[in-house]
C-alpha positions as CSV (number, residue, x, y, z in Angstrom):
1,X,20.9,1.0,-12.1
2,X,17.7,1.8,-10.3
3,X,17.9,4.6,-8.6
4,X,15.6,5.3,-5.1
5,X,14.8,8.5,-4.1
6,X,13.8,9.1,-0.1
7,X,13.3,6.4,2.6
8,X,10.3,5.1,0.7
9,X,11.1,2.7,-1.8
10,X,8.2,0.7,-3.9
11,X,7.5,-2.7,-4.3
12,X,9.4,-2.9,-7.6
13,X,12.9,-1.3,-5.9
14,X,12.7,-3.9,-3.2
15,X,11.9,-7.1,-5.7
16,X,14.5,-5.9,-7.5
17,X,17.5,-6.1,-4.6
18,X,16.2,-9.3,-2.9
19,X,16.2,-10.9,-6.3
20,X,19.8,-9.5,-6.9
21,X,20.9,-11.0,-3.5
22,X,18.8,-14.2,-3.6
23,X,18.5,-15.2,-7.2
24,X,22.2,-13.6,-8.3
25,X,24.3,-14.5,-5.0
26,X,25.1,-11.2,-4.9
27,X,26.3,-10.1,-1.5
28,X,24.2,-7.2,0.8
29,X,26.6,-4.9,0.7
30,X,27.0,-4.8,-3.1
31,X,23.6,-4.5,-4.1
32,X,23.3,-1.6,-1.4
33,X,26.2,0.0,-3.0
34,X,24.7,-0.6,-6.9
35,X,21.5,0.5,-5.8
36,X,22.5,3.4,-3.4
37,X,20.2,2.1,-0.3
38,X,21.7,1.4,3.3
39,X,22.9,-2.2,3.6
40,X,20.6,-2.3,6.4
41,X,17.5,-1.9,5.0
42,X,18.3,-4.1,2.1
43,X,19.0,-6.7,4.4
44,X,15.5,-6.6,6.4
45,X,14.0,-6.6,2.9
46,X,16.0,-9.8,2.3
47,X,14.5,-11.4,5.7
48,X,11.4,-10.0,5.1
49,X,11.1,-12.3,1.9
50,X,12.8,-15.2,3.4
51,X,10.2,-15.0,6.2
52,X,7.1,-14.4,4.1
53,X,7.5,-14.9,0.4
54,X,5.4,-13.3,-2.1
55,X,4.0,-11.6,0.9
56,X,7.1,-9.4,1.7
57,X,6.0,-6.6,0.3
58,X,2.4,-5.7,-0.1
59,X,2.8,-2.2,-0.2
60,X,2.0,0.9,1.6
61,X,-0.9,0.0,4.2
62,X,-1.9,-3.1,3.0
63,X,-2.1,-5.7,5.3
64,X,-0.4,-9.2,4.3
65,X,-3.3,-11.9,4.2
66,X,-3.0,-13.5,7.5
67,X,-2.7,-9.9,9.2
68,X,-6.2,-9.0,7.0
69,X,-7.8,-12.1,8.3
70,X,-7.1,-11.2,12.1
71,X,-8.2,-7.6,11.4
72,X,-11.5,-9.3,10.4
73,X,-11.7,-11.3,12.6
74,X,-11.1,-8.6,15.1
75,X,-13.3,-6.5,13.3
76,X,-16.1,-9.3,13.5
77,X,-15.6,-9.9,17.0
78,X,-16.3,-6.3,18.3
79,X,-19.6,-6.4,16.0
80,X,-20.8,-9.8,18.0
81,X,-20.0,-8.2,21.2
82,X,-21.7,-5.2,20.6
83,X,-24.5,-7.0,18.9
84,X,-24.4,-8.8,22.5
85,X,-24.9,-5.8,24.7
86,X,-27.9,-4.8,22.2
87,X,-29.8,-7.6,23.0
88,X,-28.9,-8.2,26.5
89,X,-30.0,-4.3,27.4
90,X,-33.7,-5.6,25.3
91,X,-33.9,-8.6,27.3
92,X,-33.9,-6.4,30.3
93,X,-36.4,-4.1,29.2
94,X,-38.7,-6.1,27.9
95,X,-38.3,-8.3,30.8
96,X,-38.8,-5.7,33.4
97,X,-42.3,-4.1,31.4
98,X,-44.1,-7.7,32.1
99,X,-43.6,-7.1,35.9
């Protein structure tokens, strides 16, 4: 029996239960029991991985890959824009020393 301690479970404690439910046809409520978490929070884990795979659980403040590649994107987005306001307050200066 695996045995969690706290609210924070890892990776392997949640494969473990979503496997027992999925792969075993156990029910929720038993593998909460066996593993001594609330039947709640097995069940979101059990969504989670229906919803998003191998993605489920990446782990404590990683970010699954699409949610990465918006990050970037954000990240890349703000760079541009401030790049932007760079070169538009050069244009006006070098515009305004020709006068």
């Amino acid at each position: 029996m695996i045995m969690a301690r706290g609210r924070n479970y890892d990776k392997q404690i949640k494969a473990e239960a979503v496997s027992l439910v999925v792969d075993n046809g156990k029910t929720i409520a038993s593998v909460a029991r066996e593993l001594e978490i609330p039947k709640s929070t097995v069940g979101k884990w059990v969504e989670n991985y229906k919803d998003n795979g191998t993605d489920a659980f990446i782990g404590s403040g990683n970010l699954s890959p699409e949610n990465q590649r918006e990050r970037d994107l954000q990240k890349q987005l703000r760079n541009l824009e401030e790049e932007n306001k760079i070169l538009k307050k050069a244009m006006r200066i070098f515009t305004n020393d020709q006068k």
